[in-house]
C-alpha positions in Angstrom: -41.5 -25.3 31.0 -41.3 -22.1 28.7 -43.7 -23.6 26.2 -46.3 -24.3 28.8 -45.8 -20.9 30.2 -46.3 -19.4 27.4 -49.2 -21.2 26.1 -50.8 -19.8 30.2 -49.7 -16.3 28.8 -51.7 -17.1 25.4 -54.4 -18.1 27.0 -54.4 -15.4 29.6 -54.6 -13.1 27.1 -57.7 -14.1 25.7 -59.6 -15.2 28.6 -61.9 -12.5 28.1 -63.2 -13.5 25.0 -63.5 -17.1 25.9 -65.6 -16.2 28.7 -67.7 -14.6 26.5 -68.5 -16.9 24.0 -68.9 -19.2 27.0 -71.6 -16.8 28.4 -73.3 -16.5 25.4 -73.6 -19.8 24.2 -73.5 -22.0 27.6 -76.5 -23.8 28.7 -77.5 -22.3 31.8 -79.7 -25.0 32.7 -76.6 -27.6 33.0 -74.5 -27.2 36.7 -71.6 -28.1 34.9 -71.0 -25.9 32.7 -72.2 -22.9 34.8 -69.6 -24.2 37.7 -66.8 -24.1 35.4 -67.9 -20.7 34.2 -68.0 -19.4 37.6 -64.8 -21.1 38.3 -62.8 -19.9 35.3 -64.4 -16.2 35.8 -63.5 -15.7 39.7 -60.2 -17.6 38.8 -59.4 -15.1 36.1 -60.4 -12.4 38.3 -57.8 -13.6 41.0 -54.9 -13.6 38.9 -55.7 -10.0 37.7 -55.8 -8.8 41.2 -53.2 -10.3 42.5 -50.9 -9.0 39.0 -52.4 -5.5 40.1 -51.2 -6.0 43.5 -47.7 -7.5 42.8 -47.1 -5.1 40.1 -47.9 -2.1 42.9 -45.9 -3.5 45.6 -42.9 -3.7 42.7 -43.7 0.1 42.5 -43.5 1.0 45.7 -39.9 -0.5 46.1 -38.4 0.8 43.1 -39.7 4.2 43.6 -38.9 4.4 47.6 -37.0 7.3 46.7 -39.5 9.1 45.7 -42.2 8.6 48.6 -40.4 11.4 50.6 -41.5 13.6 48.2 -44.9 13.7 49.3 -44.3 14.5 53.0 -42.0 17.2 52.0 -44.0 20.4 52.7 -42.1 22.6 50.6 -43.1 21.5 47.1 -46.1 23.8 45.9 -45.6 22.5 42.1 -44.7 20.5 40.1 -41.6 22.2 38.6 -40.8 21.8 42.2 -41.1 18.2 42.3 -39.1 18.2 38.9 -36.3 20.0 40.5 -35.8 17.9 43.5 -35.7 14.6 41.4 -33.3 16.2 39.4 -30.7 17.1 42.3 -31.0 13.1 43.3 
C-alpha cells in the first residue's frame, strides 16, 4: 500500500508536465486520446481543489482560536493582534 501511494504522489507531482507533452504531441483528430486528456486534466484539477479545500478546512480548526480575533473591535494594529496572541 505505501509503494503504490507513493508512486500516486510521484505521479501527482508531475502531472503537469505529462499533460503537457500530452497536449503537444496528442493527435487531436483521435476521440481517444483527446477523452483521456480531458479526463486526466479535469481529474487532476479535482484533486487540487479538493487538497485546497481540505487543507483550508484543517486551517480553520487548528486556528479556531484565533478567528475571535477578527470580531474583536479593539485591535487597530497589528502589534495589537501580536499582543493578544501572546497573552493566550
Amino acid at each position: 500500500m505505501k509503494i503504490i501511494n507513493s508512486i500516486i504522489q510521484k505521479m501527482f507531482k508531475v502531472m503537469p508536465l505529462i499533460l503537457l507533452i500530452m497536449m503537444a504531441v496528442m493527435d487531436r483528430n483521435n476521440p481517444f486520446f483527446v477523452s483521456l486528456f480531458l479526463i486526466l486534466l479535469f481529474g487532476y484539477t479535482a484533486i487540487l481543489i479538493a487538497r485546497i479545500l481540505e487543507a483550508k478546512k484543517k486551517w480553520y480548526q487548528e486556528n479556531q482560536d484565533l478567528a475571535e480575533l477578527g470580531i474583536d473591535k479593539s485591535i487597530d494594529t497589528m502589534g495589537d493582534i501580536t499582543k493578544k496572541i501572546d497573552k493566550r
